[in-house]
N, C-alpha and C positions, 0 to 999 in steps of 0.2 A: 350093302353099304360097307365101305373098307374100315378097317380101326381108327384113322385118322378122322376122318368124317365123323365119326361116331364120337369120341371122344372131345371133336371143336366140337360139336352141338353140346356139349355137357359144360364146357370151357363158355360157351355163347349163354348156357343157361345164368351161371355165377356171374358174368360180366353185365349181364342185362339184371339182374339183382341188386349188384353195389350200384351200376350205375343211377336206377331210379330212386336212388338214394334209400338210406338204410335208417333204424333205430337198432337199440341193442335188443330190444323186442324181436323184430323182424330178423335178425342174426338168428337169434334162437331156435323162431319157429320157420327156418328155412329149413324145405326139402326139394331134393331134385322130383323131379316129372315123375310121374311113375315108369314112364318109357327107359330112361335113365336109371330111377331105381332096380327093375326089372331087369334090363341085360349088368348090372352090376352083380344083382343075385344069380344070374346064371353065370357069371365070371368064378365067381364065389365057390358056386357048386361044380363049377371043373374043376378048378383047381385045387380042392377038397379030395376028388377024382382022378387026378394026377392029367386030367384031360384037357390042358392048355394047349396050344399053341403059342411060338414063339410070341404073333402079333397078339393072340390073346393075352399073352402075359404083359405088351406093355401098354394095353390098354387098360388090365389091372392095375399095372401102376402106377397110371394116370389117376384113376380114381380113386385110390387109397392114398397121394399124395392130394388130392382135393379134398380128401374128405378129412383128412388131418389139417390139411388151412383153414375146414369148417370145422372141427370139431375147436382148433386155438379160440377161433372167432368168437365161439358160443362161451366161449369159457370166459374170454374176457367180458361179452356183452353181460354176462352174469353177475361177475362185478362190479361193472357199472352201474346196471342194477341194483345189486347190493349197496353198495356205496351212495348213489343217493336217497335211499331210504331208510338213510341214515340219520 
């Protein structure tokens, strides 16, 4: 499976998330598939390795800028959170 493919099914994961509608609960405790977590961590551990590829690298970069829209997410469902038990 090429990078592009690889990286819409991770884009397809997020988007069928918000879509079935969210709490800031469910923000939280969102994880990607393990399929997705797993080739993330071998992304990881190449390029730790210096063993990327070009297309590896921007499939890395897909997921390290998704995982930064999830990591904002969680941070504000947090406060939301916080804030109403208040």
């Amino acid at each position: 499976m090429n990078t592009s493919i690889k990286i819409i099914k991770v884009y397809e994961e997020i988007i069928d998330f918000i879509a079935s509608g969210t709490t800031p609960q469910s923000v939280i405790d969102f994880r990607l598939s393990e399929i997705a977590q797993e080739r993330l961590e071998d992304l990881i551990y190449s390029s730790k390795n210096n063993e990327l590829t070009t297309e590896d690298k921007r499939e890395l970069d897909h997921y390290l800028t998704l995982e930064h829209i999830m990591t904002l997410a969680k941070a504000k469902a947090h406060k939301l959170i916080n804030a109403g038990a208040k």
